[in-house]
Structure formats: C-alpha cells, structure tokens
C-alpha positions in Angstrom: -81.6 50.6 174.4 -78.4 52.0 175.0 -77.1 51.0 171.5 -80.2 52.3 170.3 -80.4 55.7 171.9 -77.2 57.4 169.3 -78.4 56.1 166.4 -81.9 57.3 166.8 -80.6 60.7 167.8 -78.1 60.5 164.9 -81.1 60.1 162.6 -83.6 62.0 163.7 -81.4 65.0 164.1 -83.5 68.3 165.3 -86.7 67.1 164.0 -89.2 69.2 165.6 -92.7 66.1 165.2 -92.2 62.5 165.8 -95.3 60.9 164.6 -95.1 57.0 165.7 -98.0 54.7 164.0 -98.0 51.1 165.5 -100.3 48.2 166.0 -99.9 46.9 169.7 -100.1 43.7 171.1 -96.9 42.0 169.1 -93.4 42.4 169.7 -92.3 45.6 167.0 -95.8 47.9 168.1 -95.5 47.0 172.1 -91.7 46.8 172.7 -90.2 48.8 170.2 -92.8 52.2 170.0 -92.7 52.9 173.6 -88.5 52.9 173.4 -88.4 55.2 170.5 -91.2 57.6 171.9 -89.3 57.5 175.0 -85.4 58.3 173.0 -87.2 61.0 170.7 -88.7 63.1 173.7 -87.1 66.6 174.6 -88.2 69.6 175.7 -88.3 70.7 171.6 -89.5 67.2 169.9 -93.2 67.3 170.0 -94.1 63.0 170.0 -97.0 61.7 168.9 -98.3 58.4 168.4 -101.0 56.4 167.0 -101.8 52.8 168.2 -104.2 50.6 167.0 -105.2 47.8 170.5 -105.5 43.8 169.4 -109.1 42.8 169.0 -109.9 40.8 171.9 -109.9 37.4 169.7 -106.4 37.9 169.7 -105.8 36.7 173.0 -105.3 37.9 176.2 -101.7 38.2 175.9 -101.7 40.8 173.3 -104.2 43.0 175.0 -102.3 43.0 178.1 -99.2 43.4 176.6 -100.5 46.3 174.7 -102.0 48.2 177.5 -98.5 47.5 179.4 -96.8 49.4 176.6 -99.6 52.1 176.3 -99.3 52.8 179.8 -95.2 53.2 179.3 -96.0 55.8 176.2 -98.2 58.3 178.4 -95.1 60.1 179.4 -93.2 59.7 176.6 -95.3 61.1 173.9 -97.5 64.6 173.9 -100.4 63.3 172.2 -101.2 59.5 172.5 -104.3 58.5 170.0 -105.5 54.3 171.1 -107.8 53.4 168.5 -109.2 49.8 169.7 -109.6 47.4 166.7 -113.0 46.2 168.5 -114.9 48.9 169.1 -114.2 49.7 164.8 -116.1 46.2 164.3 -119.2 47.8 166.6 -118.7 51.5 164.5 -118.9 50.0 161.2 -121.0 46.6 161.9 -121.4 46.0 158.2 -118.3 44.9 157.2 -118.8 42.0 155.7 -114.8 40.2 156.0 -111.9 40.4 158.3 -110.1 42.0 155.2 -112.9 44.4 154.6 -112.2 45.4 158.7 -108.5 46.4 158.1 -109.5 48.4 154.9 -112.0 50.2 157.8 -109.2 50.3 160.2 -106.8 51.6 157.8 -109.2 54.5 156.9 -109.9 55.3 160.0 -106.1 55.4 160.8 -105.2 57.9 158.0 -107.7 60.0 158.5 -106.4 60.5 162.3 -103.1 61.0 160.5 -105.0 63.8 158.4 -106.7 65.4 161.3 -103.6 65.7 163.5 -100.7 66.4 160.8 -103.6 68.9 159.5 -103.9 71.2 162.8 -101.2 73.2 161.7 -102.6 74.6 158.2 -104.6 77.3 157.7 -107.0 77.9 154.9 -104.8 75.5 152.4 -101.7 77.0 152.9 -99.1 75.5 154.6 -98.9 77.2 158.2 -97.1 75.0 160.3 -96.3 77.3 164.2 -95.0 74.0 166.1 -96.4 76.2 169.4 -99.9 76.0 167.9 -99.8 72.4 167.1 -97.9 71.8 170.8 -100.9 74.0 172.5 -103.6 71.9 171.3 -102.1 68.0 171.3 -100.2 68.2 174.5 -102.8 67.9 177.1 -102.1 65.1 180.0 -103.5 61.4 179.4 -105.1 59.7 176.0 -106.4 61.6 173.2 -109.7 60.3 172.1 -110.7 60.7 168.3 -114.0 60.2 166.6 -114.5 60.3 162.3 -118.2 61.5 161.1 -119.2 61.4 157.3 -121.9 62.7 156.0 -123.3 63.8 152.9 -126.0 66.1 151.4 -127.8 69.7 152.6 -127.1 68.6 156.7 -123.5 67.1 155.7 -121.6 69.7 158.5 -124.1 69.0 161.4 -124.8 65.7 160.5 -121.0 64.8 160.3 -120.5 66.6 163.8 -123.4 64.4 165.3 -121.5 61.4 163.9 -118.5 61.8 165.0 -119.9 63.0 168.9 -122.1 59.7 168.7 -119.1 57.4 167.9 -118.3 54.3 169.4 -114.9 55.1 169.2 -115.4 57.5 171.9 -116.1 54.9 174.5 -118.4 57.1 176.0 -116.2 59.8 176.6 -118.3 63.3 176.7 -116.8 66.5 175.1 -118.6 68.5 177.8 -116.2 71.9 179.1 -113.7 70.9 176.0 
C-alpha cells in the first residue's frame, strides 16, 4: 500500500469522482477495490463504487471474502452500490444459460452506471454541480438500487412498480425516502 498510495495520487491528480466497478469474492475485486477506495478518499474526491457479490455456488470463500472487503469499503467510499449475482438469477428467472446471466448482470451493471453518472444532468445538457451529485449519493451505509422496464400506455408507473417490487431490493422499503 505504501508503494501504492503516490502513484495513485500521481494519477488521479484532483479528480473530483472516483467510480470503482469490481466483481468481489477473488483476489483484484476484494483486495485491491477497497485499497484504492480507501487512497482516493478526501474531503474533495467523491468515491463511488459498484460491486457485484459471488453467487453462492461459488463457495463460501468468496462470499465471505467479499463481504470482508465490502465491509472495509463503507468508509472509504460515499456511495457503495452491492449488486448480489443471486438474487439477479431470482429477478430475471428466465435466463436460459450461465452466459445469458452475465449478459443480465452486465445490463443491470451499466444501467447502475447510467443512473448514478446520470444524477448530475439536467434536461440533456450536461450539468454536472459535484455538490448536487455529493448531496444525494453520500448518505451513511449501502445504497440499494432497483431497474424497472416497461413498455406501452402504463410504461412510467408500470416501470416505477417494477423497480419498487425488485428482488434486488432484498426487501428493503423506500418508506420516509
């Protein structure tokens, strides 16, 4: 870490959003992501990462692993997005292959890019006010995020009601948000 620490600042220079995107579990997402939230954090860096948890097939090991590292990033970043890899297999049931379930989990992972990268624009143009952004993603403990699609002449309340309904949620209410 200490070797690490200058080169990291070197690079990152006054970059004002660290987003950090890592699957946990292995060695790069659960031991290497927590360091680098923890050497990007200052009072003006605004950190935010996005981790994918190991479906529970993948051992034991990996989960806790994962959740050790998680638990390290809380402090560390501003807004912390888990996205468990098993509760996407109950969300969208139908996928017929393992492949087919990272192509889910990939989707669902960019459009969480989209949605938080996103907060700062306004009507389609660009306005990006960091305190904004800072105001709304840096609330204490894990951010919890929920897609809904929908189509046709309900496609706004239908898509709310999907994405309120999600099993991604893990039963977490939006009740006094």
């Amino acid at each position: 870490t200490s070797y690490l620490a200058p080169k990291v600042k070197e690079y990152l220079g006054e970059t004002s959003i660290i987003l950090l995107v890592a699957g946990m579990g292995g060695t790069t997402g659960s031991v290497v992501t927590p360091i680098i939230a923890k050497l990007t954090k200052t009072s003006e860096t605004l950190v935010m990462a996005i981790v994918m948890m190991p479906l529970a097939s993948e051992g034991t090991l990996q989960t806790i692993r994962a959740q050790n590292s998680i638990e390290s990033m809380k402090a560390a970043c501003d807004c912390l997005v888990v996205i468990p890899n098993d509760q996407l297999c109950n969300v969208y049931e139908n996928t017929p292959n393992l492949f087919e379930g990272f192509k889910v989990a990939d989707d669902v992972l960019r459009e969480t890019i989209l949605a938080l990268t996103e907060q700062g624009r306004e009507h389609g143009d660009c306005y990006a006010d960091l305190n904004i952004i800072r105001s709304i993603l840096t609330k204490p403990g894990i951010t919890k995020i929920a897609l809904g699609i929908a189509g046709g002449e309900n496609r706004a309340f239908d898509a709310a009601k999907n994405a309120l309904t999600s099993a991604l949620l893990d039963g977490f209410r939006i009740d006094g948000a």
